[in-house]
Backbone as CSV, one residue per row, in Angstrom:
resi,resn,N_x,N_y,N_z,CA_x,CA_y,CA_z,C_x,C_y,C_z
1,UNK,0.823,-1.192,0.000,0.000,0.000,0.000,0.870,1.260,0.000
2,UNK,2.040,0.964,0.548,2.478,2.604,0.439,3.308,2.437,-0.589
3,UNK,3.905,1.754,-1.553,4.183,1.957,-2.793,3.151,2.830,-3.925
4,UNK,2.168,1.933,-3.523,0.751,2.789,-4.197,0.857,4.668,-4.303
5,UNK,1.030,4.647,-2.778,0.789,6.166,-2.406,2.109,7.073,-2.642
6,UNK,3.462,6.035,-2.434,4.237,6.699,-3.642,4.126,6.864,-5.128
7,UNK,3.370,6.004,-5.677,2.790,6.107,-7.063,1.803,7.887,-7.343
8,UNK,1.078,7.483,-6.492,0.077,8.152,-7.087,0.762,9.688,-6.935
9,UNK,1.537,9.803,-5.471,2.819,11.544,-5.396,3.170,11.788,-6.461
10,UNK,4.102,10.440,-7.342,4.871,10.895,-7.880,3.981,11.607,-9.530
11,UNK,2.887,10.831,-9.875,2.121,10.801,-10.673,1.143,12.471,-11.206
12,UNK,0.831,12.721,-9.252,0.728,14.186,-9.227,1.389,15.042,-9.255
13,UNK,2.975,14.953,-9.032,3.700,15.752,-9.435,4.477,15.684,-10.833
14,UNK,4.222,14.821,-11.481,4.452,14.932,-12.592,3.304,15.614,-13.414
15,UNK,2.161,15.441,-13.434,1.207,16.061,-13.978,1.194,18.294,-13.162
16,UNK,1.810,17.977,-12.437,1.994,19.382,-11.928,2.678,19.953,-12.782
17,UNK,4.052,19.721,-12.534,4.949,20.187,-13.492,5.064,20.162,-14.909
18,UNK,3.945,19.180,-15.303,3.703,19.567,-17.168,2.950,20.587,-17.488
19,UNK,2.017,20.654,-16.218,0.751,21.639,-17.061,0.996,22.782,-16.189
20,UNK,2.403,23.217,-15.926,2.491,24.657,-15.818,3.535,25.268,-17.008
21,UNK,4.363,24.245,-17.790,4.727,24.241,-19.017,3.769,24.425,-19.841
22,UNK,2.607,24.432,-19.589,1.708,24.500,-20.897,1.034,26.165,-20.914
23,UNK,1.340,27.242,-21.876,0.722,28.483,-21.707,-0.601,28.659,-22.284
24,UNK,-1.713,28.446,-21.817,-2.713,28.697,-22.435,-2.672,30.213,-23.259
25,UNK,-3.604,30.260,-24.273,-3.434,31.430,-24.352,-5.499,32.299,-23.744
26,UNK,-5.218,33.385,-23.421,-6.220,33.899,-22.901,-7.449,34.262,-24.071
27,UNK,-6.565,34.534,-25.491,-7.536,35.058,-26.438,-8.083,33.733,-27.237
28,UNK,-9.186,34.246,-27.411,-9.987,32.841,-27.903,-9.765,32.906,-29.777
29,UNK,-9.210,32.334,-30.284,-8.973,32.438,-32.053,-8.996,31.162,-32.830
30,UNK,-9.641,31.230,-33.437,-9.337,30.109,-34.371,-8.479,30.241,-35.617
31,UNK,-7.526,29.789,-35.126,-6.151,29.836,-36.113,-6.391,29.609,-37.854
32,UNK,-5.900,29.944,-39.215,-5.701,29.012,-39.886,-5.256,27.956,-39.799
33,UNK,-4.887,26.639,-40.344,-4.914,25.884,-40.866,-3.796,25.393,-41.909
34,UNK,-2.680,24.562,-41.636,-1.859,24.304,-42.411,-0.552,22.797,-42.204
35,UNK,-0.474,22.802,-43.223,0.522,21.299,-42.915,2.085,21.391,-42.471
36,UNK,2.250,22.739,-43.170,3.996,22.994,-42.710,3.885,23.128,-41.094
37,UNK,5.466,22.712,-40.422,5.548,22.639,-39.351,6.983,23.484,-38.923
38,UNK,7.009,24.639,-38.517,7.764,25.602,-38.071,7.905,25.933,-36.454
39,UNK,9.423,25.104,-36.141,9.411,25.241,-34.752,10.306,26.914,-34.346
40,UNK,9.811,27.755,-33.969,10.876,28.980,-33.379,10.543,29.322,-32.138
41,UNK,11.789,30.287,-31.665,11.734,30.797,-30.422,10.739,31.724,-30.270
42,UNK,10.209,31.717,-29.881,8.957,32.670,-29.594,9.483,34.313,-29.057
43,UNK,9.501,35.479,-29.773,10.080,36.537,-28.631,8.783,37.103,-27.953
44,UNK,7.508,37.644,-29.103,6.755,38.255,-28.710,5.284,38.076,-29.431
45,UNK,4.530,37.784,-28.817,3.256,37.370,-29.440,2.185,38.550,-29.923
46,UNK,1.702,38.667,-30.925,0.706,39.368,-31.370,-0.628,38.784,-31.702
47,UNK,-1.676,39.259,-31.296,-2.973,38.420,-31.585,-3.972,39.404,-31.734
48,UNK,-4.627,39.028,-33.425,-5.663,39.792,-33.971,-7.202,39.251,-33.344
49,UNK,-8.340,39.248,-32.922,-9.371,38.086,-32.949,-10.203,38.312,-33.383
50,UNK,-10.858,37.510,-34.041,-12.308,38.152,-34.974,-12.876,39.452,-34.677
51,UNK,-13.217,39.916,-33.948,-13.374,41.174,-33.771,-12.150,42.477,-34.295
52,UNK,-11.145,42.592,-35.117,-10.180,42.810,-35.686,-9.502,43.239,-34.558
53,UNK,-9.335,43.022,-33.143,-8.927,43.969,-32.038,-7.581,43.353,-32.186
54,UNK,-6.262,44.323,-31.367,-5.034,43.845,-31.421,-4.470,43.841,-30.078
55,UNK,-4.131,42.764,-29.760,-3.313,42.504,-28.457,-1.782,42.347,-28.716
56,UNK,-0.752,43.101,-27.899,0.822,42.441,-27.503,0.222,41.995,-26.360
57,UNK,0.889,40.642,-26.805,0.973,39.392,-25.296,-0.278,39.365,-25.026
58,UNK,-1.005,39.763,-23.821,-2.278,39.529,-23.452,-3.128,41.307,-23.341
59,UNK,-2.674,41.895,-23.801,-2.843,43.822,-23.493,-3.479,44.244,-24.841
60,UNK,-4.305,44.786,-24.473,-5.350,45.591,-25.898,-4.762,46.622,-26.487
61,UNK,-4.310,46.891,-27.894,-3.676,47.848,-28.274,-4.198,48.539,-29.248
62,UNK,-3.716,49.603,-29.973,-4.314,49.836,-31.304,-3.554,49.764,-31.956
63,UNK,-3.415,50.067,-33.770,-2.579,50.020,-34.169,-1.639,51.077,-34.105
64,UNK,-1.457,51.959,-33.926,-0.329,53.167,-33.939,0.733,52.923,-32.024
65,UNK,-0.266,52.855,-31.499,0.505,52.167,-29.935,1.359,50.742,-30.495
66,UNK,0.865,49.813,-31.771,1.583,48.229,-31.840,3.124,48.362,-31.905
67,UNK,3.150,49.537,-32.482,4.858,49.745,-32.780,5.678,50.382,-31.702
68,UNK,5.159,50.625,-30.843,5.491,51.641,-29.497,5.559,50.376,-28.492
69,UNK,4.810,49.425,-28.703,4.884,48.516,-27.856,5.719,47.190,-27.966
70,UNK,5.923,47.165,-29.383,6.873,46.092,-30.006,8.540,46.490,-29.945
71,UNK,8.329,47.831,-29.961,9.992,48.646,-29.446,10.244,47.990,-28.067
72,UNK,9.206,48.788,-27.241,9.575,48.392,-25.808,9.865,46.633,-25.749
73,UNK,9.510,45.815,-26.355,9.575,44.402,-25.756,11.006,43.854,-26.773
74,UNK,11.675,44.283,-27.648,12.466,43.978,-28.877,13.870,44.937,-28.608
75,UNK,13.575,45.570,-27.265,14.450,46.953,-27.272,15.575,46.017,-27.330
76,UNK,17.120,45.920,-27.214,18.157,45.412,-27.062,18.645,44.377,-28.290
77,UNK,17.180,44.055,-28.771,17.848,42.713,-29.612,17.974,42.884,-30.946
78,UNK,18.881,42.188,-31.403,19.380,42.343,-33.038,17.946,41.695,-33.684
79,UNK,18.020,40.344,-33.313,17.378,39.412,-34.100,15.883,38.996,-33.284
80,UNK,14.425,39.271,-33.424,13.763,38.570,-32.430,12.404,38.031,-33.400
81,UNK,11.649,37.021,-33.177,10.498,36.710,-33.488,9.503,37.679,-33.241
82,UNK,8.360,37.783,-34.146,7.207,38.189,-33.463,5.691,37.161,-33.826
83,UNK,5.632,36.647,-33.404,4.126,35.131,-33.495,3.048,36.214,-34.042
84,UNK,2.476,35.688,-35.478,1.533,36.711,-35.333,0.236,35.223,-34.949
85,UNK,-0.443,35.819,-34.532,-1.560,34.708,-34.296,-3.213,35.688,-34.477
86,UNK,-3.630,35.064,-35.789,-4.879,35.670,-36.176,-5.670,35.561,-36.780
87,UNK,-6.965,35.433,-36.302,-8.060,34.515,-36.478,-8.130,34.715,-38.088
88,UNK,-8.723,32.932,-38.346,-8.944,32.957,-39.983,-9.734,34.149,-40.437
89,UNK,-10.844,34.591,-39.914,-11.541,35.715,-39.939,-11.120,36.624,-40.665
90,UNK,-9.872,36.711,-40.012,-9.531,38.380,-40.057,-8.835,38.603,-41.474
91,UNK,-9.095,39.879,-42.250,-8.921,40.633,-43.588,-7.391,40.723,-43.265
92,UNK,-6.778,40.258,-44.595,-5.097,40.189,-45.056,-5.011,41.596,-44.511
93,UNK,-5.201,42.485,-44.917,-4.995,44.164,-44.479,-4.269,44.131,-43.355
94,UNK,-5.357,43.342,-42.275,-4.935,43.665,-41.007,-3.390,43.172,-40.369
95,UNK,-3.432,41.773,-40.996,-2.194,40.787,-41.130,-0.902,41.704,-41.529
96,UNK,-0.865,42.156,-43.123,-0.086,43.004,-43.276,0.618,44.287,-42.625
97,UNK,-0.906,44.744,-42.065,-0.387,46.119,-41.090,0.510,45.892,-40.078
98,UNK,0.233,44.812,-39.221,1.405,44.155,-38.427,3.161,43.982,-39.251
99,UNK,2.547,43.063,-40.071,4.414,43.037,-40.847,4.729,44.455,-41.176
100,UNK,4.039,45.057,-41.592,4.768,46.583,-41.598,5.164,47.272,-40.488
101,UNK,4.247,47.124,-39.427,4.961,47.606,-38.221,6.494,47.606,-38.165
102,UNK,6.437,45.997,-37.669,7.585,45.135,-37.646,8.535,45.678,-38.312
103,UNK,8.479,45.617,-39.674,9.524,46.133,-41.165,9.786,47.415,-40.985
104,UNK,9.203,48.618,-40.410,9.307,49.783,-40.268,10.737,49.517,-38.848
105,UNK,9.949,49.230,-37.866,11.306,49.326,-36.883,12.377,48.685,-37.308
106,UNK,12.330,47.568,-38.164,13.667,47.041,-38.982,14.466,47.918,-39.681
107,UNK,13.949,48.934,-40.608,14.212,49.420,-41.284,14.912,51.158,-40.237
108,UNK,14.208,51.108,-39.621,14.387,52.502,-38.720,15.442,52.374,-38.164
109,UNK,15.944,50.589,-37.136,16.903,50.488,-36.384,17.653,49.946,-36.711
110,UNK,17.588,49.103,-37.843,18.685,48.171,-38.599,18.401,46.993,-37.914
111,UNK,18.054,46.759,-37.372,17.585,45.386,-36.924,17.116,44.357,-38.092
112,UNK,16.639,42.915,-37.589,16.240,41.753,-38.306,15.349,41.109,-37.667
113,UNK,14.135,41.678,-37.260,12.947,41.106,-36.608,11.954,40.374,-37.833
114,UNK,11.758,39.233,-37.535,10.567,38.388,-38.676,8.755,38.228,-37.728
115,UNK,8.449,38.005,-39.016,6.930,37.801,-38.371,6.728,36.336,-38.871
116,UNK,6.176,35.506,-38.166,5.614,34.315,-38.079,4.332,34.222,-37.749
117,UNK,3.661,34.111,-38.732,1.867,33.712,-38.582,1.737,31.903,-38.243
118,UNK,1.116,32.060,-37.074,1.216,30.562,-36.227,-0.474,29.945,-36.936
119,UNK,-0.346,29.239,-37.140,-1.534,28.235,-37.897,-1.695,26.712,-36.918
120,UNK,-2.783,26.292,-37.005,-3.136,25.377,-36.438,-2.480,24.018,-37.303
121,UNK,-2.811,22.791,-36.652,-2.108,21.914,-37.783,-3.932,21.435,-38.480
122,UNK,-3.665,21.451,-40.065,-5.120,20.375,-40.682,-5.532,19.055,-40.147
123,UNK,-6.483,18.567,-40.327,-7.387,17.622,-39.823,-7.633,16.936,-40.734
């Protein structure tokens, strides 16, 4: 019996420590859709959601604040990701306006920041 109850410790702490590795995300989106599989470092997340609204990380922004806010989180680095994550919904326009952000502070600071649009995997 107390093997058992070492079982079941160790069992809960393993399930502890996975699912605080796991980041939910807060905004609700339904991703596109795609077969390629692109693993990167994540620097900074952007998320459009059907409603065309724009979040850095989990924070409501607009677009003229996105670039004010992508400075502050990118400040120091040569090279950084930015995840775009945005609902199938949403009009290319909006998609684009982001990579321009991005491309503008590239271009302003000499930097090499990329955008990565994160897609779900197909079914």
């Amino acid at each position: 019996m107390a093997s058992m109850s070492d079982l079941v410790f160790l069992l809960l702490i393993f399930f502890m420590l996975t699912s605080t590795l796991v980041a939910p995300s807060a905004i609700n989106l339904l991703l596109p859709s795609s077969d390629s599989r692109t693993m990167v470092p994540q620097t900074v997340n952007v998320h459009i959601n059907d409603e065309r609204q724009l979040f850095l990380e989990d924070r409501p922004v607009s677009l003229e604040a996105l670039q004010e806010g992508l400075l502050e989180v990118l400040e120091g680095m040569h090279e950084g990701t930015v995840v775009l994550r945005a609902d199938h919904t949403v009009p290319v326009q909006h998609i684009v306006d982001v990579i321009d952000a991005v491309e503008s502070i590239n271009s302003r600071y000499q930097v090499r920041h990329r955008v990565i649009l994160a897609t779900q995997p197909r079914r």
